[in-house]
C-alpha positions as CSV (number, residue, x, y, z in Angstrom):
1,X,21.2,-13.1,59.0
2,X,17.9,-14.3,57.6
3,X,14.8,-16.2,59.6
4,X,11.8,-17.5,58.5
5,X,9.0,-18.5,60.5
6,X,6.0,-20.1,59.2
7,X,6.3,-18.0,56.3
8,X,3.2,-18.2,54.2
9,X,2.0,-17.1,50.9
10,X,-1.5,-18.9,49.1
11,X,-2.1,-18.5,45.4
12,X,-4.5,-20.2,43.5
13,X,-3.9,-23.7,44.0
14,X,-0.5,-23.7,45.7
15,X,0.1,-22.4,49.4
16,X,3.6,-21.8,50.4
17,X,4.4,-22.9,54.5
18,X,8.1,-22.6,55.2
19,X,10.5,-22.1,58.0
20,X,14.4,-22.0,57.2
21,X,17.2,-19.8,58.7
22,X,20.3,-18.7,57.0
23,X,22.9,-17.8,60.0
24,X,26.3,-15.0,59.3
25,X,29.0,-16.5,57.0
26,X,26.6,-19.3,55.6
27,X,26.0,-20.8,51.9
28,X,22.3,-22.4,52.3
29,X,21.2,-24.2,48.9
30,X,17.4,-24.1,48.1
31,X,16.5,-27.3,45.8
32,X,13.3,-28.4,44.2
33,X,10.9,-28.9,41.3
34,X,10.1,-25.7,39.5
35,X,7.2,-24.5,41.3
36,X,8.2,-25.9,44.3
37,X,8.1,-22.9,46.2
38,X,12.2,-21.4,45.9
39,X,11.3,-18.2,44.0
40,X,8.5,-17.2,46.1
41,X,10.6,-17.8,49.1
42,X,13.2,-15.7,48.0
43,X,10.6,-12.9,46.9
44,X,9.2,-13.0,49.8
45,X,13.1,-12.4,51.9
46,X,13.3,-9.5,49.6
47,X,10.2,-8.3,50.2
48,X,9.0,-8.3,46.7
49,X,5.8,-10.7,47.7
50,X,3.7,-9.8,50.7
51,X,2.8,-12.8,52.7
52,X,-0.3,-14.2,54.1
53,X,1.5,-14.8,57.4
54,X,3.9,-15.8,59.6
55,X,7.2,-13.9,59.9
56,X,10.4,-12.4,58.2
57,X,13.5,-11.2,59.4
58,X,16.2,-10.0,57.4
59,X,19.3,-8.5,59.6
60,X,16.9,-8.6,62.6
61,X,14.0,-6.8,60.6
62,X,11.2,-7.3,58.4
63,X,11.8,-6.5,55.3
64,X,9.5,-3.6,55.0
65,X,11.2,-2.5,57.8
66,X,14.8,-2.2,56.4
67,X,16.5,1.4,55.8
68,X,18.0,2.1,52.6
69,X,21.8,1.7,53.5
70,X,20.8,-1.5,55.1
71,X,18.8,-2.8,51.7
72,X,22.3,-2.0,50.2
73,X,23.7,-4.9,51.9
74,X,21.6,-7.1,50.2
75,X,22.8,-8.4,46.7
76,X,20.1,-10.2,44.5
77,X,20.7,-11.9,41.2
78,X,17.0,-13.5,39.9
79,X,16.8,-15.9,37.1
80,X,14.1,-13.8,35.3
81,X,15.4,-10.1,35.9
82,X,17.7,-8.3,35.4
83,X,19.1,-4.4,33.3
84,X,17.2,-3.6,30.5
85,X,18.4,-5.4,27.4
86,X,19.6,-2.0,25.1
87,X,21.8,-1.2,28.1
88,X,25.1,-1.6,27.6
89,X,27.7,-2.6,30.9
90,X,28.7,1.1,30.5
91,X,25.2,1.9,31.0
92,X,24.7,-0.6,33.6
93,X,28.0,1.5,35.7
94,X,26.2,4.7,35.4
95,X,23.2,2.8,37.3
96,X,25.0,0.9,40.2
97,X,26.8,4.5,40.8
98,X,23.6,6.3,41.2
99,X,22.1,3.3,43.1
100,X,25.1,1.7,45.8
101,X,27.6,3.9,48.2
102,X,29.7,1.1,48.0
103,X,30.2,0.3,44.7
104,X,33.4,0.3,43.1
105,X,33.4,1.1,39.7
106,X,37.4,0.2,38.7
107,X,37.0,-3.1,40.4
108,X,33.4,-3.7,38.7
109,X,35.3,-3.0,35.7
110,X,38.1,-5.3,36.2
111,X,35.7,-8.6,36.5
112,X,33.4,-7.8,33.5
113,X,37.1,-7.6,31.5
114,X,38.6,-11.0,33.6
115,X,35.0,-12.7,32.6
116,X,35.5,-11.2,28.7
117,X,32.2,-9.2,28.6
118,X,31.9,-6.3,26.3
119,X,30.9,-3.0,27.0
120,X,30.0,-1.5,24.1
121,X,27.6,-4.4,23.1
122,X,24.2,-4.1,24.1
123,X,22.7,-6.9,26.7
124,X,20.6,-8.3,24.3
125,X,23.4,-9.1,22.3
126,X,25.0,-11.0,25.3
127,X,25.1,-14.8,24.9
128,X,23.1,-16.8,28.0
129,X,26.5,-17.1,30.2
130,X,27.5,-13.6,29.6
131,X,24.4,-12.3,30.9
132,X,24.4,-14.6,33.8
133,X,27.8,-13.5,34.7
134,X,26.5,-9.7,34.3
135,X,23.5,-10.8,36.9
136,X,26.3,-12.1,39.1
137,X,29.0,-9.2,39.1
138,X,25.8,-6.7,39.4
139,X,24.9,-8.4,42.7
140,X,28.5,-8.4,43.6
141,X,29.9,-5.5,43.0
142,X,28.5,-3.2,46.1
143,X,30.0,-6.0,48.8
144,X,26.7,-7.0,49.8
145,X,26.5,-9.1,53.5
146,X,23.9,-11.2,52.1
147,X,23.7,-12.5,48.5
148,X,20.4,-14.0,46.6
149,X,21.0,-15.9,43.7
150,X,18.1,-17.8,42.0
151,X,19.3,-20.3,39.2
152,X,22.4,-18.3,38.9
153,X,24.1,-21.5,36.5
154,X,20.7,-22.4,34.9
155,X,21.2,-23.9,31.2
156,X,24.9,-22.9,30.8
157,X,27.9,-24.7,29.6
158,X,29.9,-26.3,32.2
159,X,32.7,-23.5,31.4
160,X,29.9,-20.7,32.4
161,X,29.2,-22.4,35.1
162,X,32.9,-23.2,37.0
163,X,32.8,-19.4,36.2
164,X,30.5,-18.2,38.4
165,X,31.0,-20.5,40.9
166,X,34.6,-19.3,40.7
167,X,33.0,-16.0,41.3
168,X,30.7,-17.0,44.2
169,X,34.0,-18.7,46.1
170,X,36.4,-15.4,45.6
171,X,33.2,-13.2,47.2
172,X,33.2,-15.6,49.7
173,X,37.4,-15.7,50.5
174,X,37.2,-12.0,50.7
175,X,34.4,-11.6,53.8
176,X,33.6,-14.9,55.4
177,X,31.0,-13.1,57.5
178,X,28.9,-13.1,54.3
179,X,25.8,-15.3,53.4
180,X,24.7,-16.5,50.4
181,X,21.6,-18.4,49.4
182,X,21.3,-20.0,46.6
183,X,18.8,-22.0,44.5
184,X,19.5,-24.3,41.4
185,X,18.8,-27.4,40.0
186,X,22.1,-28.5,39.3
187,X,23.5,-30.3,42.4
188,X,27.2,-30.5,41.8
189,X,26.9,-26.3,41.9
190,X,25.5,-27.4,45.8
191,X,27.9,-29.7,46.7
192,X,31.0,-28.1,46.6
193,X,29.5,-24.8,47.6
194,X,27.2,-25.0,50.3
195,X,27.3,-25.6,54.0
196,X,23.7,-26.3,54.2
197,X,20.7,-27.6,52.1
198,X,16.9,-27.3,51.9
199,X,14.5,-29.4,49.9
200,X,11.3,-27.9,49.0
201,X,8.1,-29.5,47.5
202,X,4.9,-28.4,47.2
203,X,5.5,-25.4,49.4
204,X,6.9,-27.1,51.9
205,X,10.4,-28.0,53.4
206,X,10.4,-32.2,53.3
207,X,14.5,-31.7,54.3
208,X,17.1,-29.6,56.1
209,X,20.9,-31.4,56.4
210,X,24.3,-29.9,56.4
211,X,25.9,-30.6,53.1
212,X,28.9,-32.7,54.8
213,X,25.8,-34.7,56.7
214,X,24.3,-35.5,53.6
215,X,27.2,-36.5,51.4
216,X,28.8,-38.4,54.2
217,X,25.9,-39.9,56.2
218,X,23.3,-40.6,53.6
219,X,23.5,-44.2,51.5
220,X,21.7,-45.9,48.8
221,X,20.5,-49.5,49.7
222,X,19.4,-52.1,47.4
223,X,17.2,-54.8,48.3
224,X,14.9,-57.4,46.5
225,X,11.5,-57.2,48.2
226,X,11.4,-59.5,50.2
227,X,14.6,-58.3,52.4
228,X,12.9,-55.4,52.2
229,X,10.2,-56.7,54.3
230,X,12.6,-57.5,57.2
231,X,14.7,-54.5,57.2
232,X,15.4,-52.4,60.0
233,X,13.8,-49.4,58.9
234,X,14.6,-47.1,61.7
235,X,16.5,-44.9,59.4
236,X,15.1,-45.1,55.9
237,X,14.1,-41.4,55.0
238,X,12.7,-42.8,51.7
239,X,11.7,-46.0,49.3
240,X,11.4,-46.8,45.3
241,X,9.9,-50.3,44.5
242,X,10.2,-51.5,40.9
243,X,8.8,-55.1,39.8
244,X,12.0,-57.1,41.4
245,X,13.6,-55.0,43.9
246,X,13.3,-51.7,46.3
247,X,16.0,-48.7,46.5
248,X,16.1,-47.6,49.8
249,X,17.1,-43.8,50.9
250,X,18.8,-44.0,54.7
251,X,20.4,-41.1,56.8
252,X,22.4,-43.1,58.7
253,X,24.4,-45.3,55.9
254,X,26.9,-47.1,59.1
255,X,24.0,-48.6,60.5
256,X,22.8,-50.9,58.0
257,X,26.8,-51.5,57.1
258,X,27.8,-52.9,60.0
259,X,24.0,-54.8,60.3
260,X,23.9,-55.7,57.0
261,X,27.2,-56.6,56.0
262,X,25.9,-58.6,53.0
263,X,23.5,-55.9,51.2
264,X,24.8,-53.6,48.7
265,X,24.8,-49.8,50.4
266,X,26.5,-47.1,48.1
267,X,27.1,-43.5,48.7
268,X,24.2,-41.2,48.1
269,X,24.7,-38.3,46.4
270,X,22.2,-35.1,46.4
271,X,20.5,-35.8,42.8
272,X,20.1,-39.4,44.1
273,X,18.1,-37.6,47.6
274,X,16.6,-35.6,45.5
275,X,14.6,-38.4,43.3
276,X,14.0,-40.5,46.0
277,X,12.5,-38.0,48.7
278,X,10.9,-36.1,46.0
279,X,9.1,-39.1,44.4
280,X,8.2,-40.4,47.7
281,X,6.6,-36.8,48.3
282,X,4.7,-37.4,44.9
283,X,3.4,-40.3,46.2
284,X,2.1,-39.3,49.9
């Protein structure tokens, strides 16, 4: 659905280098600092950023290369865009009509009503959830193959957020040929959503796992620092020292189990992968 090969893009003082692929029927989470590299990744899918090199293919095509009807399959929600804000959703109908063969406008109108937004208020008048919901039903409603989301759940209550990802699951249940990538912050949303996850710092991709890989094969294991010293560290991904002891990242938690029946080892989850490879980044 989407392949990226040594995709570059240089600005001043950051250079982007990544190479990720997103096949049919796939949820891939993009995670990272802000200004790690996610937007301009997924500007550059939609062609919105020209890069410095290295290649794009969206359905088989580079983006510049895509006809209209086959742009139409592509749904986007971005985390800084979105309808002009003295639109109202009645407004926003009479655009998606003029813009998408495929939309449906009863059905479009059916989900603002389930979700409870207005549509005689203006957008600007929307709270922070209603709009994001908007953002989300917009890129929905013309039963896009592919679906962009950047920060989709960003700085919403946890009711907004079960929301969309309610959303994001029932677009899912209804094609499973459908792809969706997604970036946010918050890793619960990427747990229980995607199949896939990559990390990006600093332009770069510093991890690629399958969700179920991560959350069942990754551990946490504590150590003071002198164990530290003689452990097997054939499959430590990543390290934190403090004063009086070391907290070890490994990808391959039943090793050091069944070798070190004595050490503490706990299950990692994707915020605790997060700090550890992302600090040890910071530090190389």
């Amino acid at each position: 659905m989407v392949r990226l090969n040594n995709l570059q893009k240089e600005y001043k003082g950051f250079k982007l280098n990544v190479s990720l692929e997103i096949p049919e029927g796939c949820v891939t989470g993009l995670i990272g600092r802000n200004g790690a590299g996610k937007t301009t990744t997924i500007k550059s899918i939609l062609g919105l950023v020209k890069p410095t090199a290295g290649e794009i293919e969206v359905f088989g095509k580079a983006p510049v290369e895509l006809t209209a009807k086959e742009k139409q399959q592509i749904g986007v929600a971005l985390s800084e865009s979105g309808f002009c804000m003295i639109f109202t959703i009645e407004d926003v109908i009479k655009v998606l009509k003029a813009s998408y063969e495929d939309f449906n406008e009863d059905e479009f109108r059916n989900k603002c009503t389930a979700q409870s937004l207005p549509f005689d208020k203006q957008i600007k008048d929307f709270s922070s959830g209603m709009k994001a919901k908007l953002r989300v039903l917009t890129a929905m409603s013309h039963k896009a193959k592919l679906l962009i989301l950047d920060e989709p759940t960003a700085g919403l209550d946890v009711i907004a957020r079960n929301d969309i990802l309610a959303l994001i699951r029932k677009y899912l249940e209804e094609d499973p040929t459908r792809s969706i990538i997604i970036s946010s912050h918050i890793s619960s949303d990427l747990e229980g959503l995607c199949d896939d996850i990559y990390m990006i710092n600093d332009g770069k991709i510093i991890l690629h796992e399958d969700t179920d890989r991560l959350l069942g094969n990754y551990g946490l294991i504590k150590v003071s620092s002198e164990e530290f010293e003689t452990l097997d560290k054939k499959y430590i991904v990543a390290s934190q020292k403090d004063r009086f002891s070391v907290t070890c990242l490994t990808s391959e938690k039943q090793f050091y189990i069944d070798n070190y029946p004595k050490t503490v080892i706990e299950n990692a989850h994707i915020d605790d992968i997060i700090v550890l490879m992302l600090d040890t980044s910071k530090e190389g």
